[in-house]
C-alpha positions in Angstrom: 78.0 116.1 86.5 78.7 112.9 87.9 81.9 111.4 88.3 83.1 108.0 87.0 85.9 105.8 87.2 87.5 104.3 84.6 85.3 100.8 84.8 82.0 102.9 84.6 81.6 103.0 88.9 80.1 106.3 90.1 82.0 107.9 92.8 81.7 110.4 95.2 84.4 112.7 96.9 84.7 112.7 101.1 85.2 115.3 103.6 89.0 114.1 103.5 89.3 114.2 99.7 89.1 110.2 99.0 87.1 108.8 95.9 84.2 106.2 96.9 82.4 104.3 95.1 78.8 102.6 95.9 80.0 99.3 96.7 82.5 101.3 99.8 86.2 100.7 97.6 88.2 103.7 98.5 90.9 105.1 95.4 94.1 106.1 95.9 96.3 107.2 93.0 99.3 105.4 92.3 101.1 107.2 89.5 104.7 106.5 90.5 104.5 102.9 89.4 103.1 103.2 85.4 104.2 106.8 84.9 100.7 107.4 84.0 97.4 107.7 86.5 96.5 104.3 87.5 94.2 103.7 90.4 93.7 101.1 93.0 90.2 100.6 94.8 90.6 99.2 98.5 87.5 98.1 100.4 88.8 97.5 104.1 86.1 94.7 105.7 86.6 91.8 107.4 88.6 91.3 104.5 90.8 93.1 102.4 89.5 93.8 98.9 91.3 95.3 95.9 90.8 96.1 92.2 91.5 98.3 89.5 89.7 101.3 89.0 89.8 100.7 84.9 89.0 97.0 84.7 85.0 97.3 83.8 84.6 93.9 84.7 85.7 94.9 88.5 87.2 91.9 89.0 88.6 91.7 92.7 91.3 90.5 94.8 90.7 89.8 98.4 93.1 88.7 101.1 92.7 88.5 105.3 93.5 91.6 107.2 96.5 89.6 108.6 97.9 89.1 104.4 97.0 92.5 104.1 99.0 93.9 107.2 102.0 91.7 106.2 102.1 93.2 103.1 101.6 96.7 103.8 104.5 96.2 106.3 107.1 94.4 103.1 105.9 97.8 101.9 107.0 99.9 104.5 110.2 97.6 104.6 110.9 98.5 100.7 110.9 94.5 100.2 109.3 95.4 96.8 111.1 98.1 95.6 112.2 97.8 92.1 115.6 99.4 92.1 
């Protein structure tokens, strides 16, 4: 049977356990946040794409590598930590 995401996208599962789709976005859970499974699609390029695994009309957000980097350090940081 094949799988789907939420917005209708086949996927496939890797060697290393990560969900891909066709179009290359990579799916990491992120259930911590909602208290319910939501899931994030990343496509690493020359940019940095990212989008909801439920939205059907796969609508996309896409920053530079060097946006993306800065961010993922605030993360690190806990600059957006809610409590």
């Amino acid at each position: 049977m094949e799988q789907r995401f939420g917005n209708g996208c086949p996927f496939f599962t890797d060697e290393l356990g990560r969900k891909i789709d066709g179009e290359g976005f990579m799916t990491s859970s992120i259930t911590y946040i909602t208290n319910r499974r939501t899931c994030v699609s990343v496509n690493i390029g020359e940019n940095v794409q990212v989008r909801n695994t439920e939205d059907k009309g796969k609508r996309t957000l896409e920053f530079s590598r060097e946006e993306w980097l800065v961010f993922v350090e605030g993360v690190k940081k806990g600059e957006f930590d809610l409590v």
